[in-house]
C-alpha positions, 0 to 999 in steps of 0.5 A, a space after each residue: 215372231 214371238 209366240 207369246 204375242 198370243 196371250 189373250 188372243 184367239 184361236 180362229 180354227 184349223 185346216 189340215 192338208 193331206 201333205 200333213 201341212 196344218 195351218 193354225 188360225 190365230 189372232 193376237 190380243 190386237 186382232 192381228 191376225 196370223 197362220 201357224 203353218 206346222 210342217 211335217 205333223 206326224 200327231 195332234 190332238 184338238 179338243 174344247 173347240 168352242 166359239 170365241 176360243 181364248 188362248 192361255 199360251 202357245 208353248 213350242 218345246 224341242 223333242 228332247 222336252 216330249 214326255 211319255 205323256 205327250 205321246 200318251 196324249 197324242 197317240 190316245 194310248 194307255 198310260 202303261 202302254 209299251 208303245 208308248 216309249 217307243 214312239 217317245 223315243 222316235 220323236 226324239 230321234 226325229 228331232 220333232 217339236 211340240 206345239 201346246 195350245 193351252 186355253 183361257 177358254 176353249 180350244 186345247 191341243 197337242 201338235 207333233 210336227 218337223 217345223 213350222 213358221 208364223 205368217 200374217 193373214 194378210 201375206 197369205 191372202 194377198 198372195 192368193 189374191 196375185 196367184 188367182 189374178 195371174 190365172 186370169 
């Protein structure tokens, strides 16, 4: 899926599990609703949130495209800090991607993540919906 398809649409939330799992709540322009399930976070960095988050773009870039100032931004560090280069360059060794969040309104943010995929809403519901009713 194409994230561009989330131009105008919505940022609903997040939800982080302890296995450094993030599943990003969306809804496109058309009120589909979609996860982002970003695997493997090592970073984020979330602010803005407000009721009726707007999005601008999601942009996915490779780890060769991470900047000093997106580890800045991710690591809260100072702009001279000597870390910070060493984190960069462990992110590109790692081969991680970065996941921008940029708003019309609202919510903004900066994930550093190993992998990710898009799942409709209601995939995900109807299967818990079969795994609680096997259960029964």
């Amino acid at each position: 899926m194409d994230v561009q398809k989330f131009h105008d649409g919505h940022f609903d939330g997040i939800q982080l599990e302890a296995d450094k799992t993030a599943h990003i709540f969306l809804r496109a322009a058309n009120n589909e609703r979609y996860i982002l399930v970003l695997k493997g976070v090592q970073a984020l960095t979330l602010s803005g949130v407000k009721a009726g988050n707007v999005i601008l773009d999601l942009v996915i870039r490779t780890a060769r495209e991470a900047t000093s100032t997106d580890v800045q931004e991710l690591y809260d560090l100072d702009e001279n800090a000597a870390h910070a280069a060493k984190l960069l360059e462990s992110t590109r060794e790692k081969k991680l991607q970065i996941l921008e969040l940029n708003p019309s309104y609202g919510a903004s943010g900066l994930f550093l993540f190993e992998n990710f995929e898009i799942i409709e809403a209601n995939e995900r519901m109807a299967s818990s919906v079969r795994s609680a009713e096997a259960k029964v």
